[in-house]
C-alpha positions as CSV (number, residue, x, y, z in Angstrom):
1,X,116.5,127.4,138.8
2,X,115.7,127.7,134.7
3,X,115.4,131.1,133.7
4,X,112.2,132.2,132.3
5,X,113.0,131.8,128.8
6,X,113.4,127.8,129.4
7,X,110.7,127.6,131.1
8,X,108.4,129.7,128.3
9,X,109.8,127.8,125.7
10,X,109.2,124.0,127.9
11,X,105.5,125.3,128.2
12,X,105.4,125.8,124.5
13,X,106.7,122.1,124.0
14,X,104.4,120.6,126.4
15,X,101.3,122.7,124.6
16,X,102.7,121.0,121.5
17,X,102.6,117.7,122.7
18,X,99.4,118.1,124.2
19,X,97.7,118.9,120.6
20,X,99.1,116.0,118.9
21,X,98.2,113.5,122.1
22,X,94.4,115.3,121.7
23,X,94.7,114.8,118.2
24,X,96.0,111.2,118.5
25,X,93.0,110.6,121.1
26,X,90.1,111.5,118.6
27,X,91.3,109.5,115.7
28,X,92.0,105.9,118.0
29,X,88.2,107.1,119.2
30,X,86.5,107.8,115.5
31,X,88.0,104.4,114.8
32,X,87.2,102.1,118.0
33,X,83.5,102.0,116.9
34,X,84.2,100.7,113.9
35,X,86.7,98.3,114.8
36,X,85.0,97.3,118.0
37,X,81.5,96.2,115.4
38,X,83.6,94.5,113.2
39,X,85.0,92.5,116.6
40,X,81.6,91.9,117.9
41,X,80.5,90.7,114.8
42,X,83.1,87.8,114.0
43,X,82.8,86.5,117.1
44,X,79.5,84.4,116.9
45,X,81.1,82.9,113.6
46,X,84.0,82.1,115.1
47,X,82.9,80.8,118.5
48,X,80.0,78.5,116.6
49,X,83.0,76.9,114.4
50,X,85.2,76.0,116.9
51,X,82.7,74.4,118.6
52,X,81.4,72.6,115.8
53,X,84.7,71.5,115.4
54,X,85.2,69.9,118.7
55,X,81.9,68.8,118.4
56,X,83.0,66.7,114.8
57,X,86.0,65.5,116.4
58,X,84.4,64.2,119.8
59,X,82.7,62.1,116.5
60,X,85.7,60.4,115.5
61,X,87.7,58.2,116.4
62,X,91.9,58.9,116.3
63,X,93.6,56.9,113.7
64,X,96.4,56.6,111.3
65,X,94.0,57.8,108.6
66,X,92.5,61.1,110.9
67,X,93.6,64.5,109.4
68,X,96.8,65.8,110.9
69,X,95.5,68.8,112.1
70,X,92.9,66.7,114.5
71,X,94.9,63.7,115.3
72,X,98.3,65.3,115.5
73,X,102.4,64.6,115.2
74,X,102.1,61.8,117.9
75,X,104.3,64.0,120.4
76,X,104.4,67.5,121.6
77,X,107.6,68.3,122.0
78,X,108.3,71.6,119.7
79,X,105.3,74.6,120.6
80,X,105.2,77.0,118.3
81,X,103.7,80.8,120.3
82,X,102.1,82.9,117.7
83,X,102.1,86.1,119.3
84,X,99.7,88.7,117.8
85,X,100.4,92.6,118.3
86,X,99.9,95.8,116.6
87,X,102.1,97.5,113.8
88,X,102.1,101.0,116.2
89,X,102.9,102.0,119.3
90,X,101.7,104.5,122.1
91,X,98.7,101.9,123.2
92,X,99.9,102.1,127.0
93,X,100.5,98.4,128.1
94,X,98.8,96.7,125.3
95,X,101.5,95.3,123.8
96,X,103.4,94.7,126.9
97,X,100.1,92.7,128.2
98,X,100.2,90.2,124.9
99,X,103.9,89.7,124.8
100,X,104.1,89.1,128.7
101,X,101.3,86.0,128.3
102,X,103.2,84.8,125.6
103,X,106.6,84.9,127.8
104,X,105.0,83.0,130.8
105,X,103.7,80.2,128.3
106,X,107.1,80.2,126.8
107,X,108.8,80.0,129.9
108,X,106.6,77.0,131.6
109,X,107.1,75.2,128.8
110,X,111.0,75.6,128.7
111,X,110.8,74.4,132.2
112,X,108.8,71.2,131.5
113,X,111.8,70.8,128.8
114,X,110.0,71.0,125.4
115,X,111.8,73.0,122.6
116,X,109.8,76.7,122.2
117,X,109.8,78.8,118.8
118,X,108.0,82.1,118.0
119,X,105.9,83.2,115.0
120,X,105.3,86.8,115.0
121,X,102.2,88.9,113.8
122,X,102.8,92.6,114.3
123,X,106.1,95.0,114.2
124,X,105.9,95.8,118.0
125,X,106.0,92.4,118.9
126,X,109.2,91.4,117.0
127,X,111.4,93.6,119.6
128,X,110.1,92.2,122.7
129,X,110.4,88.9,121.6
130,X,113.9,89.3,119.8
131,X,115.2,90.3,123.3
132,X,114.4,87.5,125.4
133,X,114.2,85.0,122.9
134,X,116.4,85.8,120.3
135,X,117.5,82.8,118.7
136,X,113.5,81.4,118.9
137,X,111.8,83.0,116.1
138,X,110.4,81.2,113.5
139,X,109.3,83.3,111.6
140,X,108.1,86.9,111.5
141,X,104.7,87.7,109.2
142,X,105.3,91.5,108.0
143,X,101.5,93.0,107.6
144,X,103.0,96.3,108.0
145,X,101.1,97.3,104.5
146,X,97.5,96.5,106.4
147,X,95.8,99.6,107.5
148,X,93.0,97.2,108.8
149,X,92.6,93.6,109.9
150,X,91.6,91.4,106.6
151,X,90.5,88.0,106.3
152,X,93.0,87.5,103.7
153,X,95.9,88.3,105.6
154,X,94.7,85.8,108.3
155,X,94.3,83.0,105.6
156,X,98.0,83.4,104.5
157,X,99.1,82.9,107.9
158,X,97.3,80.1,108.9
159,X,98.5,78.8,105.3
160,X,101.8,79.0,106.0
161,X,101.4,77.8,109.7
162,X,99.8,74.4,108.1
163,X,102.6,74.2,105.6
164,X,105.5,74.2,108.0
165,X,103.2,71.8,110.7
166,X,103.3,69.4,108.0
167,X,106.8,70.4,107.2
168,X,107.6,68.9,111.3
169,X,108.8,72.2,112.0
170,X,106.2,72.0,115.1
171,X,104.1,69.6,117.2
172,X,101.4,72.0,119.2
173,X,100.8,75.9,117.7
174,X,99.1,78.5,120.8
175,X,97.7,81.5,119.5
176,X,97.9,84.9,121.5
177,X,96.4,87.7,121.3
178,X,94.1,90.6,122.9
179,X,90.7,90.1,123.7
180,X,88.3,93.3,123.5
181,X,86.4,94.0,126.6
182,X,85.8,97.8,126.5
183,X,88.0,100.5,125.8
184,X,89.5,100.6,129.3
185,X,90.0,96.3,129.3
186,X,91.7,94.1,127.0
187,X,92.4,90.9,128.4
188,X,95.6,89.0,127.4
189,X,94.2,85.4,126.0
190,X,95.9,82.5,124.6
191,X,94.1,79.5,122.5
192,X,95.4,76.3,121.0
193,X,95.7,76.7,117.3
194,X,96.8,73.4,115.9
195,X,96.0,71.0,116.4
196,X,92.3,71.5,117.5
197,X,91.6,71.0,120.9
198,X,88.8,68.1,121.9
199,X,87.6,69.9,125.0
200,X,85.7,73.0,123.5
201,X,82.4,71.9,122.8
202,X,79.8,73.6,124.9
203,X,76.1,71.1,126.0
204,X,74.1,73.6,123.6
205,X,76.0,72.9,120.7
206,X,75.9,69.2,121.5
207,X,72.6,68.5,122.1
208,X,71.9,70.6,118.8
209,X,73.2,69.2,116.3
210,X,73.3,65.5,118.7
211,X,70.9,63.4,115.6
212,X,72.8,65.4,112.8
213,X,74.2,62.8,110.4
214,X,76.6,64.1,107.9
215,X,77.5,63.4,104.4
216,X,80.1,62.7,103.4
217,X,81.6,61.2,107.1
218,X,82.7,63.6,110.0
219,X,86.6,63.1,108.8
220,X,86.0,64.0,105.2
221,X,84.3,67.4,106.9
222,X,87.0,68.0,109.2
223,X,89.9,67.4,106.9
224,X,87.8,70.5,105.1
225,X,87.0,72.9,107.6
226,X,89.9,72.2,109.8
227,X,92.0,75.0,107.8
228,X,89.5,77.5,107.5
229,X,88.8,77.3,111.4
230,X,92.6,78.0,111.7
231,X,91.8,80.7,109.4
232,X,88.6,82.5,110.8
233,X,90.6,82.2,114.3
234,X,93.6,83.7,113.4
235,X,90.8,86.4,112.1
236,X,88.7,86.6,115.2
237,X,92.5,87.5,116.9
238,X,93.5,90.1,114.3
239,X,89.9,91.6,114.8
240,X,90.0,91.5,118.9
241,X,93.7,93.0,118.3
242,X,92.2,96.3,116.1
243,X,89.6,97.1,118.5
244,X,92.1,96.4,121.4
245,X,94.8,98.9,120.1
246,X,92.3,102.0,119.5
247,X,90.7,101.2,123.0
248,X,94.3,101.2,124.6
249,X,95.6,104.0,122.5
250,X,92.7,106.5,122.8
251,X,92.7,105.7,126.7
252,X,96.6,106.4,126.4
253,X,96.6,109.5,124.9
254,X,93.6,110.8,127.4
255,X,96.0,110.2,130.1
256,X,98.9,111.7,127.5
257,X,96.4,115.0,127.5
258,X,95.5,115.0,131.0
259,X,99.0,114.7,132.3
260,X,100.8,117.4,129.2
261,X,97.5,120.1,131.5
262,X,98.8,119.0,134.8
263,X,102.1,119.9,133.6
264,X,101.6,123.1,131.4
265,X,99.9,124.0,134.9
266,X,103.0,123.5,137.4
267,X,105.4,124.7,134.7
268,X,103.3,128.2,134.3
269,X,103.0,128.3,137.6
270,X,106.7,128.1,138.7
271,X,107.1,131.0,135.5
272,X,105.2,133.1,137.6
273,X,106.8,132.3,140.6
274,X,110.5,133.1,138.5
275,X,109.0,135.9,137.3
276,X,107.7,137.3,140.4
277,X,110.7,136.7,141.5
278,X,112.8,138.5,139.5
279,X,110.6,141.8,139.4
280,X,111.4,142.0,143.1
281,X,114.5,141.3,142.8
282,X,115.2,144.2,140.4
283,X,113.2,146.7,142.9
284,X,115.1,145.9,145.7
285,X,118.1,146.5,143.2
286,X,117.0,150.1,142.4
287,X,115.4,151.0,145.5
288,X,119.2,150.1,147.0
289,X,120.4,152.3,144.5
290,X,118.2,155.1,145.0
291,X,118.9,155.0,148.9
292,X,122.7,155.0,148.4
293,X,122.5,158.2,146.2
């Protein structure tokens, strides 16, 4: 049994934790509405594009001459996983949750016998990766010195992801990442990256822009936007991956708090119980002692 002053001084430590979790709870809070705006706001943009881009290249016609990021390397054999995750920790699972996706893809892939590499976004992905993977990583994008996601940060990416695709360092790139739900769900989602999928583009966005004709030709256009889409995803993903993270951490460190009470609760209890204990046992000791005089 620990003596009482253990037990006094674990209560202390758990009452300490339990500040800094409460602490930790109402910053990820303060900043999840601000995070979770900027989310909902990129996604129209985003959305719209990408379906104007399978739109455009439902248009054309595959040839020697198409861009490369429509029309492809001819052959699928290396996928490249960008795997998108946070610079911090204590989130709960939401790490675990982007990193497991990524792993399943990876491993169906292996499987079907085509050649798998990683490029990382985010420090607490690098670990998980590294460990089952560790000769696979392509390459590993610090944006440790980002306190918030930034549209410049997802334009050097994608920048460098189009250099080494037409490098041949890569045939097919998947993007994944956390998509915000509330602050209690974020759902694990993957997306093609490069090159752009055909299949995206929704009947509304058809029939709207159905007896649009374009200047210069759809190929001209798509040989254009086809970066920046890579671009404004990879933007969409590090937005969705902000609001995410406070979600998961604030929700983390509310179970952090709640389970530091239920603790500091049992622990004072079971002092009182030791300390009960020991009173009695000292008046039994003296009462003995008074009896045997």
């Amino acid at each position: 049994m620990a003596s009482l002053k253990a037990l006094k001084i674990r209560i202390g430590s758990v009452k300490s934790t339990q500040k800094i979790t409460k602490a930790m709870k109402t910053v990820a809070a303060a900043k999840l509405r601000r995070a979770q705006d900027a989310a909902v706001a990129g996604r129209p943009y985003a959305e719209r594009l990408e379906a104007v881009m399978a739109s455009l290249a439902s248009k054309v016609t595959i040839s020697a001459s198409s861009p490369k990021l429509l029309a492809g390397t001819g052959k699928d054999d290396v996928h490249l996983i960008v795997v998108a995750t946070s610079e911090r920790g204590l989130a709960g699972g939401f790490n675990t949750n982007i990193v497991r996706a990524a792993r399943r893809q990876a491993d169906e892939l292996i499987e079907a016998g085509k050649t798998v590499r990683f490029y990382i976004l985010g420090r607490k992905g690098r670990a998980a990766v590294n460990r089952y993977y560790p000769t696979q990583t392509l390459a590993d994008h610090d944006m440790s010195h980002a306190k918030s996601a930034a549209f410049a940060d997802a334009q050097a990416v994608a920048q460098d992801l189009i250099a080494r695709y037409e490098a041949g360092e890569f045939d097919v790139a998947h993007l994944f990442f956390s998509k915000f739900l509330s602050a209690l769900v974020q759902e694990p989602t993957a997306k093609q990256l490069i090159p752009v999928p055909l299949t995206t583009s929704t009947s509304s966005t058809s029939s709207s822009i159905a007896a649009v004709e374009y200047e210069p030709d759809e190929e001209s256009i798509l040989a254009d936007l086809l970066p920046k889409n890579i671009a404004i995803q990879i933007y969409r993903a590090l937005l969705e991956n902000q609001a995410g993270f406070y979600g998961s951490q604030m929700t983390a460190m509310d179970n952090a708090t709640r389970n530091a009470g239920d603790m500091i609760n049992r622990l004072t209890i079971q002092y009182n119980r030791t300390r009960q204990a020991a009173i009695t046992t000292e008046l039994v000791e003296i009462i003995s002692g008074a009896e045997a005089l």
